[in-house]
C-alpha positions as CSV (number, residue, x, y, z in Angstrom):
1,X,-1.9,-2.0,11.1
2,X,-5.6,-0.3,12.0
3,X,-4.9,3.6,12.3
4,X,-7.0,5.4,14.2
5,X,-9.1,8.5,13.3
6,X,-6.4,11.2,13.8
7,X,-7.9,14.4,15.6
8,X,-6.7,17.7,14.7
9,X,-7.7,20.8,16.9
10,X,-6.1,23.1,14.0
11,X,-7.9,21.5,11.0
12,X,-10.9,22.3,12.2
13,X,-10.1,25.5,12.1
14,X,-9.3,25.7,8.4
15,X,-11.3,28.4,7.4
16,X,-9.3,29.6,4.2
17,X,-10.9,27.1,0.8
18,X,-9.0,23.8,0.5
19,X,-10.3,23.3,-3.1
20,X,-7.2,24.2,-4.5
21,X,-4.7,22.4,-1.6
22,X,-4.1,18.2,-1.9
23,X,-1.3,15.9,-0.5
24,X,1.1,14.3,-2.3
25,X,2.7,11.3,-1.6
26,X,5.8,10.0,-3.7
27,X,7.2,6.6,-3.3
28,X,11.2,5.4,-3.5
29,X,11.0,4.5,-6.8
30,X,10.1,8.3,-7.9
31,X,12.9,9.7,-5.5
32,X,15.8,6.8,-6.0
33,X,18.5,9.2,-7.4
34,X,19.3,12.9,-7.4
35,X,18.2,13.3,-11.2
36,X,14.4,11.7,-10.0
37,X,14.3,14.0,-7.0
38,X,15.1,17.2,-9.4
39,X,12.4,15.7,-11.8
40,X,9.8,15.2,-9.1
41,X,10.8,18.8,-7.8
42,X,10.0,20.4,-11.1
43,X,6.5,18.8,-10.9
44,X,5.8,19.8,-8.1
45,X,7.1,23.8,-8.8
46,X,4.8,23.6,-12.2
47,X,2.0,23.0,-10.1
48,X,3.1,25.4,-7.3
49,X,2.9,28.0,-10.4
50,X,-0.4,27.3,-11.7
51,X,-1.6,27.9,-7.8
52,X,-1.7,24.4,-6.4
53,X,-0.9,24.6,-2.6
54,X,0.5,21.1,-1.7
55,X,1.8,19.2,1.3
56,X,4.4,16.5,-0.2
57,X,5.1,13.3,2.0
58,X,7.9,11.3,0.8
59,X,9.2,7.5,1.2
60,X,12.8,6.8,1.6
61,X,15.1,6.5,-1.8
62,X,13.9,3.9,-3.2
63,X,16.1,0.6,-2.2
64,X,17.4,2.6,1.3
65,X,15.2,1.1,4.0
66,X,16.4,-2.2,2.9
67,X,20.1,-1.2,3.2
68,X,19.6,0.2,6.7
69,X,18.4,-2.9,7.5
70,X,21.2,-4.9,6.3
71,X,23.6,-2.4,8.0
72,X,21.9,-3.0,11.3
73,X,22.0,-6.8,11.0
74,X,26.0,-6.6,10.1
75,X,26.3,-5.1,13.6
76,X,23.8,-7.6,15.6
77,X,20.7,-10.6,14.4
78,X,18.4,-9.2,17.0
79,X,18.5,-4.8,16.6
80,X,16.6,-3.3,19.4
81,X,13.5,-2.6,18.1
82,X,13.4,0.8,18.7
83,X,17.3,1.5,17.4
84,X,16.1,0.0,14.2
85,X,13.3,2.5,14.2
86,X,15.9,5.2,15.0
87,X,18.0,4.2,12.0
88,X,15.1,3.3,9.8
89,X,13.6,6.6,10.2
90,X,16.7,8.6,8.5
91,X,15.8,7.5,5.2
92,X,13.1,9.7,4.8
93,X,14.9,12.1,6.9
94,X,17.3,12.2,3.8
95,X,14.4,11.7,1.2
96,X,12.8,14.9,2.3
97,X,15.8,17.0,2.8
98,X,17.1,16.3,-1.1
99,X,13.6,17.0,-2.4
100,X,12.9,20.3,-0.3
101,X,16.5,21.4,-1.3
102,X,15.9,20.5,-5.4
103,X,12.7,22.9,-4.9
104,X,14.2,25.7,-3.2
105,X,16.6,25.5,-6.1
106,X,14.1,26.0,-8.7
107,X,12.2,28.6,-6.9
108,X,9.8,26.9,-4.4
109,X,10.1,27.6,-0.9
110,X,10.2,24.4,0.9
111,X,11.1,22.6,4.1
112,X,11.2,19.7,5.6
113,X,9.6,18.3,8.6
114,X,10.1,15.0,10.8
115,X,7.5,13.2,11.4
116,X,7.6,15.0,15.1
117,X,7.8,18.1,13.7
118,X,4.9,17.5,11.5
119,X,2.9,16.6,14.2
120,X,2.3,13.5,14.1
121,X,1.9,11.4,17.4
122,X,1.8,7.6,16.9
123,X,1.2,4.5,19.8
124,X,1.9,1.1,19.9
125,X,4.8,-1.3,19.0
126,X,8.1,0.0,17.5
127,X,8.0,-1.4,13.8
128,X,4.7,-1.6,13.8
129,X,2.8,1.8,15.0
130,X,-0.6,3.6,14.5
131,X,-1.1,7.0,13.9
132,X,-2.9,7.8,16.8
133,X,-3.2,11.8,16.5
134,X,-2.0,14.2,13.9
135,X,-2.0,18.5,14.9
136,X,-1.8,20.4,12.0
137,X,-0.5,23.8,13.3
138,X,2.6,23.9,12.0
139,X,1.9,22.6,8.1
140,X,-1.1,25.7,8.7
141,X,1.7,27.7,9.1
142,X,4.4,26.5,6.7
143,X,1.5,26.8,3.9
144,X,0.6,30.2,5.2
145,X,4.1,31.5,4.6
146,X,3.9,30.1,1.3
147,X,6.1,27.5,2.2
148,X,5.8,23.8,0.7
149,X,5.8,21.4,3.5
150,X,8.2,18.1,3.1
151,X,7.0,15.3,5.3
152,X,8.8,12.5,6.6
153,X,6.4,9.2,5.7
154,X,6.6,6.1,7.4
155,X,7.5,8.0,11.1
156,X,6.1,9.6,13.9
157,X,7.1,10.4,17.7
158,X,5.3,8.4,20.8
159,X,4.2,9.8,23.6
160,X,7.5,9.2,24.8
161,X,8.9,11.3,22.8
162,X,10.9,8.2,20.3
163,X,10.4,7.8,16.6
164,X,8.6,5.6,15.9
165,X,7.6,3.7,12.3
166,X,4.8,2.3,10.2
167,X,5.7,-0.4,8.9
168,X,6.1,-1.6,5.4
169,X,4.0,0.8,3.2
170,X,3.6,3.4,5.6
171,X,4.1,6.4,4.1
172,X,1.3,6.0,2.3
173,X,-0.4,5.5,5.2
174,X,1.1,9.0,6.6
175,X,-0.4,10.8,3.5
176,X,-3.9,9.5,3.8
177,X,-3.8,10.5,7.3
178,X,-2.2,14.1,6.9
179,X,-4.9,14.5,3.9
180,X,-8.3,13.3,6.5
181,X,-6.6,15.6,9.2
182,X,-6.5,18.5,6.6
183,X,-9.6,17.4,4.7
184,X,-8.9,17.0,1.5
185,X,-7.5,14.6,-1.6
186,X,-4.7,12.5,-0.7
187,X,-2.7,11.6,-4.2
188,X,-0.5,8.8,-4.5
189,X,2.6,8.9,-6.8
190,X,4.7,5.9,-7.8
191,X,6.0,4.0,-11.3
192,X,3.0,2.8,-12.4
193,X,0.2,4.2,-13.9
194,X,-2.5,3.3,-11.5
195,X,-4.3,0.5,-10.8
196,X,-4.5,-2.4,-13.6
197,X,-7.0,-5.2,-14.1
198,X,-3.8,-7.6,-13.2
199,X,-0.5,-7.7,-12.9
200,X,1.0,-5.8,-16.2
201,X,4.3,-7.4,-16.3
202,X,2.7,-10.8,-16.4
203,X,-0.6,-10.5,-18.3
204,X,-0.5,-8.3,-21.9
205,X,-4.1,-7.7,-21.9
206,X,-4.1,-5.4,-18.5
207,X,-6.2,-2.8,-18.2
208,X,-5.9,0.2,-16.2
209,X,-8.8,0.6,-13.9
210,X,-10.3,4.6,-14.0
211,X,-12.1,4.3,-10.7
212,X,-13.2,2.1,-7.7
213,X,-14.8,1.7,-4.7
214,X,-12.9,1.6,-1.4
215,X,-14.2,-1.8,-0.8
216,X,-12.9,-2.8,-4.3
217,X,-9.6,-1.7,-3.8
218,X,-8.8,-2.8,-0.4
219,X,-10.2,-6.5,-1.1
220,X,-7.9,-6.0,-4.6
221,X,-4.9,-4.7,-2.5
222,X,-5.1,-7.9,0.5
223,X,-5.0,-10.2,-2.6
224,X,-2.1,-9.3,-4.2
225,X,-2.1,-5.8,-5.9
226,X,0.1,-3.8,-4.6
227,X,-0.3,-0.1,-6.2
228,X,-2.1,1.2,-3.4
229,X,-1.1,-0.4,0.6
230,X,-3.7,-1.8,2.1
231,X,-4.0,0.0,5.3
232,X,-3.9,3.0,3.9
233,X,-6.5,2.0,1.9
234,X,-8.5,1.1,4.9
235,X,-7.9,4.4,6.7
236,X,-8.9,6.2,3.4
237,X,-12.3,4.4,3.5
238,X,-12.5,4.9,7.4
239,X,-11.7,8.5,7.2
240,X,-13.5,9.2,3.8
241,X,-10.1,10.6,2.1
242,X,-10.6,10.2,-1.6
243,X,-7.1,8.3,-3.1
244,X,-5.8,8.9,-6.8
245,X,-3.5,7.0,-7.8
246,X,-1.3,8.0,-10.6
247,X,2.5,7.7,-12.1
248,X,5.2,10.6,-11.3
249,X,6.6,11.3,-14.3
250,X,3.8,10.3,-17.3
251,X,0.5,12.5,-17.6
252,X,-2.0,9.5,-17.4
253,X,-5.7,10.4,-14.9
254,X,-4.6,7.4,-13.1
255,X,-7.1,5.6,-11.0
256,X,-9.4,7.4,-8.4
257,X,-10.8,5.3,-5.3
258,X,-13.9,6.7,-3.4
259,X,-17.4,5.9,-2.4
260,X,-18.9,7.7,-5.3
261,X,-18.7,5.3,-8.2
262,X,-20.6,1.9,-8.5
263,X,-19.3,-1.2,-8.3
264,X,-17.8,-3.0,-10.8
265,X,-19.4,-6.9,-12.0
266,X,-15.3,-7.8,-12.2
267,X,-12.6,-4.9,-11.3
268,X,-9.8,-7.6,-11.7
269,X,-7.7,-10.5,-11.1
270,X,-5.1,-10.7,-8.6
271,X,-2.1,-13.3,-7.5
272,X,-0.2,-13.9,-4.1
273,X,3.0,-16.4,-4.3
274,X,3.6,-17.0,-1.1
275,X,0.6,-18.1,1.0
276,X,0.6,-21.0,3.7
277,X,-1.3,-22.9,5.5
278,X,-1.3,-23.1,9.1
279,X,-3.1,-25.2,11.5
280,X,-2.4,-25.4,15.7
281,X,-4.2,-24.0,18.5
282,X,-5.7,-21.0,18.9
283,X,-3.5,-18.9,20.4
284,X,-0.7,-19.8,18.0
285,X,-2.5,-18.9,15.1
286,X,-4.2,-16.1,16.6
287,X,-0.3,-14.6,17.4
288,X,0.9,-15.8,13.8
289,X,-2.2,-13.9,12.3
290,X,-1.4,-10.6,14.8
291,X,2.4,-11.1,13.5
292,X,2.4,-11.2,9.5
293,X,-0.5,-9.9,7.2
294,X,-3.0,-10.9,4.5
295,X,-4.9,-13.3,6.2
296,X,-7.5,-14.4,3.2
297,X,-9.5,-17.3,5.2
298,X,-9.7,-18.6,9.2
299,X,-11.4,-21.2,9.8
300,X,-11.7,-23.8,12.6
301,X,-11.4,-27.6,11.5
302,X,-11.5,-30.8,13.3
303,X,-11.1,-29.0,16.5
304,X,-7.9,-26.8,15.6
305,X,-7.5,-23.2,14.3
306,X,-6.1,-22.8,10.4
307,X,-5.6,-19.8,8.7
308,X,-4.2,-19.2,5.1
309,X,-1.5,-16.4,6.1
310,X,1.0,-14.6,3.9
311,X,4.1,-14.0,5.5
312,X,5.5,-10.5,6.4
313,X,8.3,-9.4,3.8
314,X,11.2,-10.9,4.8
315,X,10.2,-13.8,7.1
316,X,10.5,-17.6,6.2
317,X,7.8,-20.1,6.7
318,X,11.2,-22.0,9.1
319,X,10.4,-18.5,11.7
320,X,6.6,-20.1,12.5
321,X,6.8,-21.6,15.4
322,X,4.2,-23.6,17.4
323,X,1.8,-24.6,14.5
324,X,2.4,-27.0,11.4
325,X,2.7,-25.0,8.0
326,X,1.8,-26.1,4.6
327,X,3.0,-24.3,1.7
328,X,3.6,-22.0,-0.3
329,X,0.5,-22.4,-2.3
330,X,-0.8,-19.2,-4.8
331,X,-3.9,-17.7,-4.5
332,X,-5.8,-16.4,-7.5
333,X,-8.6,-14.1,-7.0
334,X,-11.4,-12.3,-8.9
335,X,-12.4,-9.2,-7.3
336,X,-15.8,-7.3,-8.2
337,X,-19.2,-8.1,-7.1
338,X,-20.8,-11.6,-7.0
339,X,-22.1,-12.5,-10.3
340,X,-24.6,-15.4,-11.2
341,X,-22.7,-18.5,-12.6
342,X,-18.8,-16.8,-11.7
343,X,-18.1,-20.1,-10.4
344,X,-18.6,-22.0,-13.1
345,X,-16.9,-19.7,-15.8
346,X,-14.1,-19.9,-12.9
347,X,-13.7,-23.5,-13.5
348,X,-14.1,-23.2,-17.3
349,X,-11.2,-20.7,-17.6
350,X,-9.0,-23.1,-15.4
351,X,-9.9,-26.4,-17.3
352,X,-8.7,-24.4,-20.3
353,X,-5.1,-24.5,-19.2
354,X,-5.2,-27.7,-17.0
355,X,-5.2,-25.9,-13.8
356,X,-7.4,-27.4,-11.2
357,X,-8.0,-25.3,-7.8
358,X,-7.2,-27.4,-4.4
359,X,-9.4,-25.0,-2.9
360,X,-12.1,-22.3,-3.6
361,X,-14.5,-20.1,-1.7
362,X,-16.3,-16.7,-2.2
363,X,-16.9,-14.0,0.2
364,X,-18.8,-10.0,-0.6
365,X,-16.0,-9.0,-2.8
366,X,-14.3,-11.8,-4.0
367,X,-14.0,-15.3,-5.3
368,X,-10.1,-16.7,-4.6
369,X,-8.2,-20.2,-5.9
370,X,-5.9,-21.8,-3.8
371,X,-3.2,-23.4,-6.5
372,X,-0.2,-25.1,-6.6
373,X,3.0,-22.4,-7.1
374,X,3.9,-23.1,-10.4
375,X,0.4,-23.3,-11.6
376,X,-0.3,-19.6,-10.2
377,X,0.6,-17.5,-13.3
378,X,-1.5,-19.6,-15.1
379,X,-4.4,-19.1,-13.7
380,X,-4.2,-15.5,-13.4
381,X,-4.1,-15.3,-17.4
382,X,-6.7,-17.7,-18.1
383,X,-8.8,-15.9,-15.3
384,X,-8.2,-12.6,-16.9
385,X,-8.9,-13.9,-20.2
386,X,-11.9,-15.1,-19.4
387,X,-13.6,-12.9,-17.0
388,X,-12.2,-9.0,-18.0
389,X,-11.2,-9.7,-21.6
390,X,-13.9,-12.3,-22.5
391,X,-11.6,-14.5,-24.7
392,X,-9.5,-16.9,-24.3
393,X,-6.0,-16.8,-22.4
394,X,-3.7,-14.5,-24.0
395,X,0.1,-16.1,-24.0
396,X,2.1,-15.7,-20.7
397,X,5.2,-13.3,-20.7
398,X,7.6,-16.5,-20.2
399,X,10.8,-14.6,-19.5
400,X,9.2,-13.0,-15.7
401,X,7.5,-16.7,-14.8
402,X,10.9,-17.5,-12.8
């Protein structure tokens, strides 16, 4: 999804100092059960108290969107798209409702606002829409009245008046977009930490990153990290929103992504499990690549179009039609700036364990390892090893390799 710079006649208005106002953004697995929400609610009042002003945008309870989904497909195998966005949408609907009720009862005036009601105007395809235009006037106001504002992630109304969603990820999206339209810091709130050097659960020696770059993170993020979404990544860079990623309910800084910092020799290693190969004509791959996400390499060979492609969540490699498919493979990459002789402490790392690449290339931000499956865990550990820990592997966590 590319979102588009969204204009806001009342922002620019904003007189009053925004120092003091942020958005935050908490995901499902912060809001997955009544005693979360009250626990994220009491946050959110400390902070209130000490003289935060805040507009919070939520995700659906953590594990909902998936169970809306499975209700549609026990009704039909082919939901109208925009039904499904209809039915998709209450989840944050209910998200946003429980949380601004757990404030009120501590205190905090709240309310909750639709994505409609925030203002948020979106175009293009049902499932997958853009932000195209967010007007502020009314979160002006709730704030003004000393009200908290509750948005809806993930939604927003087209200009023919339907909800609309995101897409996977999206309400992080929303909150980087609500944050550029009111100009200021957009925080991100989940169960981890922040950002980590790899995968925690399946390398011990993971470090949490403090800061990066936007470049660095979004090249991190289309590789296989997956604190921080990827478009909403893009749209922080595009819209200069500075992103903080941190944990709900643990006091750690968390990891801060701007322009401001330099860039790191290596910010980390990360691992996708489910890439293919795919190789037809032009327009087929060219749809396939519109269709799913994480395209990491196009390329044209021997007179037809390839592309290594990860799949949209919840699509099998049997739904590509019109092109031949190879796969899965995993891809390993190193993400940080290119450094003299990377390459060859690469290959030194991956002799180590017996891995050898099929396939290997470097671009401004990375250098990525097409492997065999099983061989992909590996290879992140002896990469990370190597390149962030400068020793050798560190013994796998053998009981999450299935």
């Amino acid at each position: 999804m590319t979102t588009n710079h969204p204009s806001s006649p009342a922002a620019g208005n904003l007189s009053r100092p925004s120092s003091n106002l942020a958005v935050q953004k908490f995901g499902g697995s912060s809001l997955s059960t009544p005693e979360k929400i009250a626990r994220v609610a009491h946050r959110v009042a400390e902070e209130v108290r000490k003289g935060r002003r805040l507009v919070l945008v939520a995700s659906a309870m953590g594990g909902r969107t998936d169970a809306l989904v499975q209700l549609a497909g026990a009704l039909t195998d082919a939901p109208p798209a925009r039904e499904l966005d209809a039915l998709l949408a209450t989840g944050e609907s209910a998200s946003t409702a429980l949380l601004a009720m757990a404030l009120q009862q501590l205190g905090v005036p709240a309310v909750s606002l639709r994505g409609w009601q925030a203002g948020i105007r979106t175009e293009g395809p049902h499932g997958h829409a853009r932000i195209a235009s967010i007007d502020t006037s009314r979160l002006l106001a709730e704030l003004d009245a000393g009200r908290v504002p509750v948005v809806c992630g993930f939604q927003g109304q087209s200009e023919a008046g339907d909800v609309t969603t995101l897409g996977r990820g999206g309400s992080d999206t929303t909150a980087v977009a609500v944050a550029a339209a009111l100009g200021v810091t957009c925080e991100i709130y989940s169960d981890v930490p922040g950002v980590f050097s790899a995968d925690p659960r399946f390398v011990r020696g993971a470090r949490l990153v403090p800061c990066l770059r936007y470049e660095e993170m979004l090249a991190y993020a289309e590789r296989g990290a997956k604190v921080l979404n990827e478009d909403a990544v893009a749209t922080a860079r595009d819209l200069g929103v500075p992103l903080h990623a941190r944990a709900t309910f643990a006091a750690d800084e968390g990891t801060l992504v701007t322009s401001d910092v330099p860039m790191a020799p290596i910010v980390g290693v990360a691992m996708r499990r489910e890439v293919y190969r795919i190789q037809g004509g032009p327009e087929a791959v060219d749809g396939l690549v519109r269709a799913h996400h994480g395209v990491q390499r196009r390329e044209v060979a021997h007179g037809c179009h390839e592309a290594l492609l990860v799949l949209r969540e919840g699509t099998s490699a049997d739904a590509l039609q019109g092109v031949q498919v190879r796969g899965p493979y995993a891809s390993v990459s190193v993400v940080g700036r290119r450094a003299p002789k990377l390459g060859d402490a690469i290959e030194a790392a991956l002799d180590g364990v017996n891995v050898v690449a099929m396939e290997r290339w470097t671009d401004e931000t990375s250098t990525t390892c097409i492997l065999p499956t099983e061989k992909g865990i590996d290879a992140l550990c002896a990469l990370h090893a190597a390149l962030v820990e400068g020793r050798p592997a560190a013994p796998k966590r053998e009981e999450l390799r299935a």
